[in-house]
C-alpha positions as a Markdown table, in Angstrom:
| # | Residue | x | y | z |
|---|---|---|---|---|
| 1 | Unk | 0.0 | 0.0 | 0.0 |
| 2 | Unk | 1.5 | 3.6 | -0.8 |
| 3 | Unk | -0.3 | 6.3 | 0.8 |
| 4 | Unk | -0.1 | 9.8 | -0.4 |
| 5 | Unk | 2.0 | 12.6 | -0.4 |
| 6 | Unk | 2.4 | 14.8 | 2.6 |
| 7 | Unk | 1.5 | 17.8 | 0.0 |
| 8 | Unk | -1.9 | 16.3 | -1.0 |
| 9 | Unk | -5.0 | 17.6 | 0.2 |
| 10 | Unk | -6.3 | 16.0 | 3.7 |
| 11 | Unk | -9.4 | 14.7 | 1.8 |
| 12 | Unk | -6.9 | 12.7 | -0.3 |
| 13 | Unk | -5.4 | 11.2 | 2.5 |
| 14 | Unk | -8.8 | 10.6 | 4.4 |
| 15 | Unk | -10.2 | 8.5 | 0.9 |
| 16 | Unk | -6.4 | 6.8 | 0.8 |
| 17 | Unk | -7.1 | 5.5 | 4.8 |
| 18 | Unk | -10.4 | 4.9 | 3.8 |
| 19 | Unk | -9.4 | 2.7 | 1.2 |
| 20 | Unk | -6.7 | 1.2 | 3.4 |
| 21 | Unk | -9.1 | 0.1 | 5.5 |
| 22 | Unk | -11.5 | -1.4 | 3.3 |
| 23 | Unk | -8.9 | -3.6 | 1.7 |
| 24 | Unk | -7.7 | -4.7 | 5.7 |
| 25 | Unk | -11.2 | -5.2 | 6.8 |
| 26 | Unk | -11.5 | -7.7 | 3.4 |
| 27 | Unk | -8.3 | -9.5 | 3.9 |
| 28 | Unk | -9.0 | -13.7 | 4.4 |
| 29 | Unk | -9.6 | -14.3 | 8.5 |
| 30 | Unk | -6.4 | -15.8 | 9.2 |
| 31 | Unk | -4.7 | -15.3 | 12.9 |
| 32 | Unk | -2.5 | -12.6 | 11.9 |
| 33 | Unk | -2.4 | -10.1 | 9.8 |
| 34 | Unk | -0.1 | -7.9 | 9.0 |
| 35 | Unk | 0.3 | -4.7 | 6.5 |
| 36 | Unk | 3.7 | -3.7 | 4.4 |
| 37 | Unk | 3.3 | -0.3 | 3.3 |
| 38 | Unk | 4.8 | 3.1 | 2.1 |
| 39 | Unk | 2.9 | 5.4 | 4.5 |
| 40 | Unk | 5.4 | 8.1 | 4.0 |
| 41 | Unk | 4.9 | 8.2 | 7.6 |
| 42 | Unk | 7.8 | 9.7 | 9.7 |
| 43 | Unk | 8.1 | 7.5 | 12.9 |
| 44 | Unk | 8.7 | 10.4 | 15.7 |
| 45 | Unk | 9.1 | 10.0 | 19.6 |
| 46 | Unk | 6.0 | 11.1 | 21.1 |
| 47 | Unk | 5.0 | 9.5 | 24.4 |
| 48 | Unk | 1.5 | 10.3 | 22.8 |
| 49 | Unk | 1.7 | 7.3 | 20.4 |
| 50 | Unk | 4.3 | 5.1 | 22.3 |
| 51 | Unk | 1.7 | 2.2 | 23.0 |
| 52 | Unk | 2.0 | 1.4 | 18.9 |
| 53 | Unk | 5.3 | 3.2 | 17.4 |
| 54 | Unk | 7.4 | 2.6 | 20.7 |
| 55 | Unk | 9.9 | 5.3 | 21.9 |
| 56 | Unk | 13.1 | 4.6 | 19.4 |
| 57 | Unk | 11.9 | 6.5 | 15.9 |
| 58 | Unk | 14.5 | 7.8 | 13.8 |
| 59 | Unk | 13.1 | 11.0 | 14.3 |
| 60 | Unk | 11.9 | 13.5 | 17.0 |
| 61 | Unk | 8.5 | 14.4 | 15.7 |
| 62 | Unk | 5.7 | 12.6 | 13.6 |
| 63 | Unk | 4.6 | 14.0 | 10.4 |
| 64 | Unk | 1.0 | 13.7 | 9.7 |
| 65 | Unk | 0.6 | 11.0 | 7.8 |
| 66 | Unk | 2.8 | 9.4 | 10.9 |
| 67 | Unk | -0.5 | 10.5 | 12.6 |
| 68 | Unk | -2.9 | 8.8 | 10.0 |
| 69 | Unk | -1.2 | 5.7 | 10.1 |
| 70 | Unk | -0.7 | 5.3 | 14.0 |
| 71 | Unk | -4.5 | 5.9 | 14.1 |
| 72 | Unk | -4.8 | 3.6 | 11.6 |
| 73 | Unk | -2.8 | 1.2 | 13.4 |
| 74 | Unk | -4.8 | 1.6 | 16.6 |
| 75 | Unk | -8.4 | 0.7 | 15.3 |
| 76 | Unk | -6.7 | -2.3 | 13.5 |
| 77 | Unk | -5.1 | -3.7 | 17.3 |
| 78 | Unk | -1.9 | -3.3 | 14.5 |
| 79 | Unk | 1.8 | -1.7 | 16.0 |
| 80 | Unk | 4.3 | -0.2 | 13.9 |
| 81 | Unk | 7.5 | -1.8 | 13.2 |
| 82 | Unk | 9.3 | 0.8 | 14.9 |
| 83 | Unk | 8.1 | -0.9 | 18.3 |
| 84 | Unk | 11.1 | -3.0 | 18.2 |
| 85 | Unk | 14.9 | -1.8 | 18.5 |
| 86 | Unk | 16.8 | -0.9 | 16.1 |
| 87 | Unk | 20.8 | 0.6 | 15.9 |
| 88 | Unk | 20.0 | 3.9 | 13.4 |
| 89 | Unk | 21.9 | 2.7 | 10.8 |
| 90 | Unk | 19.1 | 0.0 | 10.2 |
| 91 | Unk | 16.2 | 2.5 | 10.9 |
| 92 | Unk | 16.1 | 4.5 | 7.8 |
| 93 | Unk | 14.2 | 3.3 | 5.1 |
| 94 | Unk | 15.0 | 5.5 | 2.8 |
| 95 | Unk | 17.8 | 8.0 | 1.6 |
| 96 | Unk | 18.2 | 10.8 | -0.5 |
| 97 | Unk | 20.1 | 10.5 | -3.9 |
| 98 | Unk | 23.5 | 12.4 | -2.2 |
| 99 | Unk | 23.2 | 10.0 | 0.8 |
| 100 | Unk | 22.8 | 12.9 | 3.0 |
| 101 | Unk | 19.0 | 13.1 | 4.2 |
| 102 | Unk | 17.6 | 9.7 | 5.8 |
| 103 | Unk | 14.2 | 9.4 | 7.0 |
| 104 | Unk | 12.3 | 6.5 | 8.4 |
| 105 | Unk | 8.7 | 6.2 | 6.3 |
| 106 | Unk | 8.2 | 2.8 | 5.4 |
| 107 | Unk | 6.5 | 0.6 | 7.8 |
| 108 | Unk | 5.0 | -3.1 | 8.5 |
| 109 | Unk | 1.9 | -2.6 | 10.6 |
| 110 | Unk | 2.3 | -5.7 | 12.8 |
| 111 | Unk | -0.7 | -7.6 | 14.7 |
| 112 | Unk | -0.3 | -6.4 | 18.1 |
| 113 | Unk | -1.0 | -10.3 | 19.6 |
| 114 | Unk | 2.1 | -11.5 | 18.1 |
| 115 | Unk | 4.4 | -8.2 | 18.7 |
| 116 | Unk | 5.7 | -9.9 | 21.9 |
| 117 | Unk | 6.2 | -13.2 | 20.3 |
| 118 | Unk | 8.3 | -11.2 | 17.6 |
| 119 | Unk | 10.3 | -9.1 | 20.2 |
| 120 | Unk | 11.7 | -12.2 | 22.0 |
């Protein structure tokens, strides 16, 4: 799933999440589901959002669609993959062309049942 661009409209983004749910709610019943995405979410650090992104983003402050997708997250009992620990070198998941900007905006949404199984 790709959601939009942090420059389109917010009723873009709201019919993108609506649609991202949609598809979720009509995946096959299985145990676990989980979601690979490009959110184009920045993970940040607030204590706000801690109980599904964790507190070890690559960056200090969530964009919106960081927002969108952690509330996303929520409804769906889903955590981010950011949960877990990472050293920042493996954080980023994606870098500019001169290697200088890295930001962390690609996610797996992970069942929130089996995020303690994953974490041992």
């Amino acid at each position: 799933m790709c959601a939009p661009s942090k420059e389109k409209s917010d009723d873009s983004k709201d019919s993108s999440y609506e649609d991202f749910e949609q598809v979720f709610d009509n995946f096959p019943k299985y145990h676990m589901k989980n979601l690979l995405g490009d959110f184009i979410a920045k993970v940040g650090r607030e204590n706000i959002f801690k109980h599904t992104i964790g507190n070890d983003g690559l960056h200090q402050d969530s964009n919106d669609n960081d927002v969108r997708t952690v509330n996303f997250a929520t409804t769906k009992n889903l955590v981010k993959s950011t949960i877990f620990t990472y050293q920042d070198i493996h954080k980023y998941t994606w870098a500019s062309p001169d290697g200088k900007t890295h930001n962390q905006i690609d996610d797996i949404l992970i069942d929130r049942c089996f995020s303690s199984i994953l974490d041992t």
